[in-house]
C-alpha positions in Angstrom: -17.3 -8.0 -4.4 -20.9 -8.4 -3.6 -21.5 -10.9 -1.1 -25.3 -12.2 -2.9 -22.8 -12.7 -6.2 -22.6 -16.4 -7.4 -19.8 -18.3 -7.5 -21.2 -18.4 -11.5 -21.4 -15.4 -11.9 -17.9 -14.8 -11.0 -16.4 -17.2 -13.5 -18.4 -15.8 -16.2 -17.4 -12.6 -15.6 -13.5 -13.0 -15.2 -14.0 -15.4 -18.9 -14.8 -12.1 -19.9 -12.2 -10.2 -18.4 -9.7 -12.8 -19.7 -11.1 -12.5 -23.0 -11.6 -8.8 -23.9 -8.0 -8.2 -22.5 -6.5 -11.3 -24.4 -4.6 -9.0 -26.7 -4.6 -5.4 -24.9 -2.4 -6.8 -21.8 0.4 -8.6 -21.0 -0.9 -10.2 -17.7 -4.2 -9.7 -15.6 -3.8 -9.6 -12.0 -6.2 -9.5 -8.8 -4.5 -8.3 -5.6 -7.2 -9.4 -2.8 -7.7 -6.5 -0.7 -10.5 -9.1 1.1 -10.8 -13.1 1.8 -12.5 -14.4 -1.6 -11.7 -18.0 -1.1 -15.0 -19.0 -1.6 -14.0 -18.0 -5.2 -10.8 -19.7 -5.8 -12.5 -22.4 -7.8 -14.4 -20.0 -10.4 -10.7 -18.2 -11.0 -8.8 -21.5 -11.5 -12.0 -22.4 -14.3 -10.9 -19.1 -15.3 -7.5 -19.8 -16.0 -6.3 -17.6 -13.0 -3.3 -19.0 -10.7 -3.2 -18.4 -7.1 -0.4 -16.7 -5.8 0.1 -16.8 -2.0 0.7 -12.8 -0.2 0.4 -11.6 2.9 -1.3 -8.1 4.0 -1.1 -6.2 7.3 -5.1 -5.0 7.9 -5.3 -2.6 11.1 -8.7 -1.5 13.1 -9.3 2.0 13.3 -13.1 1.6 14.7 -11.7 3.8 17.5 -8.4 5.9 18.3 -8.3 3.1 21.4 -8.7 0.4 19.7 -5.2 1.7 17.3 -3.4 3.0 20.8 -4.1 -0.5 22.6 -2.9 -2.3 19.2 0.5 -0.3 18.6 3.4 -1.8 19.2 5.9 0.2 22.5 8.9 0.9 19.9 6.3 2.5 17.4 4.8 4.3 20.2 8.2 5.7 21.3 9.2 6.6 17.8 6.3 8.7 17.5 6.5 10.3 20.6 10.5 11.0 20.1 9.4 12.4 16.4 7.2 14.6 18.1 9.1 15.6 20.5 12.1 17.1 19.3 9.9 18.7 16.5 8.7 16.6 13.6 5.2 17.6 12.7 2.1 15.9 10.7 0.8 18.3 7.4 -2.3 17.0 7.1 -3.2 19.6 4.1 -0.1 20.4 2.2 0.8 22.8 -0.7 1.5 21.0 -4.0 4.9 22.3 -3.8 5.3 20.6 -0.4 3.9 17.0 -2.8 6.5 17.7 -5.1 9.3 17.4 -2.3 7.7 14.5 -1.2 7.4 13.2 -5.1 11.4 13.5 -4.9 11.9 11.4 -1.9 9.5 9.0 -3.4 11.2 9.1 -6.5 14.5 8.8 -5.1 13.5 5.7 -3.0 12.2 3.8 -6.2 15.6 4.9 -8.1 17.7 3.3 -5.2 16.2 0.7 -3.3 12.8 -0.3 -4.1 13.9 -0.4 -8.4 10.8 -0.6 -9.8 9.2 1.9 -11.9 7.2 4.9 -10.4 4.1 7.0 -11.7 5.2 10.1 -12.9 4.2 13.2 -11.1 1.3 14.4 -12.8 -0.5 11.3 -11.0 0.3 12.4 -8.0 -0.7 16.0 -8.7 -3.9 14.7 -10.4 -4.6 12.4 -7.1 -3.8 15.4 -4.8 -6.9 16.9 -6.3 -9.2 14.4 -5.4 -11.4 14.2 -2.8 -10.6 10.3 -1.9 -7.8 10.9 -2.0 -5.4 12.4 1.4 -1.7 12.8 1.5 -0.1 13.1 4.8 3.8 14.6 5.0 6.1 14.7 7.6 7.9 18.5 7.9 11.3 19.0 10.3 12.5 22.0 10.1 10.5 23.6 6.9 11.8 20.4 5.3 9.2 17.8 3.8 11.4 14.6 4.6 8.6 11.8 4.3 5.0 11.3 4.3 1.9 8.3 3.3 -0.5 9.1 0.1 -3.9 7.2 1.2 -6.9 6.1 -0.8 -10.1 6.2 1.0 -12.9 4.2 0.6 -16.4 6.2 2.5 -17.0 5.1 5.9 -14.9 1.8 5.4 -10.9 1.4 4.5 -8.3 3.6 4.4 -5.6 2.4 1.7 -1.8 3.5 2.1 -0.7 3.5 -1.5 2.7 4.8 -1.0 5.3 5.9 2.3 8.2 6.7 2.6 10.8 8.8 5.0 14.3 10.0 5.4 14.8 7.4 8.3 18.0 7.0 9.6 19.2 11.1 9.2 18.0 12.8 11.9 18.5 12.2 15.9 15.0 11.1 17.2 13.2 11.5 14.0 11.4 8.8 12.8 9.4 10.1 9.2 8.3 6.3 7.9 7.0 5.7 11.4 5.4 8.9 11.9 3.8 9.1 8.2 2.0 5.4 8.7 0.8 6.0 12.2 -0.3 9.5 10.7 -2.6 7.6 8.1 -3.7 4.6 10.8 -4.4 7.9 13.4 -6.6 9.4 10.2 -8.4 6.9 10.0 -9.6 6.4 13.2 -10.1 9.7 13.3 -12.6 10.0 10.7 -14.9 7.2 11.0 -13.0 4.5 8.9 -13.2 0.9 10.1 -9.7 -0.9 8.4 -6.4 0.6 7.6 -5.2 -1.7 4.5 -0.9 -1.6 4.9 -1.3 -3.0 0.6 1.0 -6.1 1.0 3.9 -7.9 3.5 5.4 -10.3 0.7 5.4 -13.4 0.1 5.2 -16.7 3.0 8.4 -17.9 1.8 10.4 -14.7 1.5 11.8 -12.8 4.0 10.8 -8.9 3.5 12.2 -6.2 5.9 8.7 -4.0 5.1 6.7 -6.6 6.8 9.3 -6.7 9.7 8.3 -2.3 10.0 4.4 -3.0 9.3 3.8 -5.6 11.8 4.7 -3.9 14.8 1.6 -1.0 13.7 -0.4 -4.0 15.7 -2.2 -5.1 12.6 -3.6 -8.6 11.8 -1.5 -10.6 8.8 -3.9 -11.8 7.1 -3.3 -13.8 3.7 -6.2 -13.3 1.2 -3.2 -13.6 -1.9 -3.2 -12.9 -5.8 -5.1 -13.9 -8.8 -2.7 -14.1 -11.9 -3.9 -15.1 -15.7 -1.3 -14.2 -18.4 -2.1 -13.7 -21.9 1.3 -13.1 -22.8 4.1 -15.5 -21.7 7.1 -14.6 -23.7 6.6 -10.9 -23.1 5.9 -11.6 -19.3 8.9 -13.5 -18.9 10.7 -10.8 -20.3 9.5 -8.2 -18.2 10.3 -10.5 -15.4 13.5 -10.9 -15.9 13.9 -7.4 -16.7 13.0 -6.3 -13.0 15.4 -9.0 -11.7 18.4 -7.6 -14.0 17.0 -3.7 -12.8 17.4 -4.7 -8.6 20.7 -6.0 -9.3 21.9 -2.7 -11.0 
């Protein structure tokens, strides 16, 4: 968001929002990727709740700066990984995506139990240019990896990780795939690596538990929630619930 933009302007634009999408979508949501506080009155005139959620954001201004920052088990992980012979792909084939896209795949299907983008996303995204996917290989095996969105010159978004952690003796593939993406970063002139969410304040989450120790600053810029749609997004709540219980 601009930062000349008035607080007006705003609220006449998510009116708008609200009410061109009134009957196209269940629910419209804003997931802060910055602080727009300043804001929080024009989205409550908008009909927009605010939902509290935390966010790990890491500086990659300099490959110091991310070495000074991470945390000594991360650093041993990674060195351990590297060690005893994981290695980084930083320009895989798109057979070497579709072994990651299985992993992924088989991650959502077990644990995480929410529904997944299909592959062709993933192949369509491994064609573009902002886009750069980063797999862990261990002996000609793909076992985990980040897929990163990158905004020019600024942030570096981790979409998706995952990694066959706890298989192999001093191999650490979810450790290795995120450092891969922060080290990236740095690497090519980004200023922020965005980890894309650490829960909620009041809930405990064991992925904010791995992402802090990356050395990034929580930071809690939250949610903007308007539904248009309450019966049908109380369903599809209570869907999810009944889905993670499975």
């Amino acid at each position: 968001m601009a930062d000349d933009i008035s607080e007006g302007a705003v609220e006449e634009l998510l009116k708008e929002c609200a009410r061109v999408l009134k009957d196209k979508a269940i629910y419209i949501e804003f997931r802060n990727f910055n602080d727009y506080s300043r804001y929080k009155s024009a989205f409550v005139r908008s009909g927009f709740s605010y939902e509290a959620h935390y966010n790990f954001h890491i500086d990659t201004s300099s490959s110091e700066i991310v070495e000074t920052n991470l945390g000594k088990s991360r650093k041993r992980d990674i060195r351990t990984s590297l060690r005893d012979g994981a290695e980084v792909v930083e320009n895989p084939s798109i057979e070497e995506v579709t072994e990651y896209y299985e992993l992924l795949s088989h991650l959502y299907k077990t644990k995480v139990k929410t529904p997944l983008f299909p592959f062709e996303f993933f192949e369509k995204l491994y064609n573009e240019s902002f886009s750069k996917f980063l797999l862990i290989r261990y002996n000609g095996k793909i076992i985990g990896g980040t897929v990163c969105v990158c905004m020019k010159d600024n942030t570096v978004y981790e979409w998706f990780a995952c990694g066959e952690d706890g298989v192999y003796k001093n191999i650490y593939p979810s450790t290795l795939a995120t450092y891969s993406g922060i080290s990236y970063a740095a690497k090519n002139g980004y200023k922020r690596f965005d980890m894309m969410g650490a829960g909620k304040p009041d809930e405990a989450y064991g992925v904010r538990d791995f992402k802090m120790k990356f050395g990034g600053k929580l930071v809690e810029y939250g949610r903007y929630l308007h539904v248009n749609n309450r019966i049908l997004y109380s369903l599809g709540k209570m869907g999810i619930k009944i889905t993670k219980l499975l």
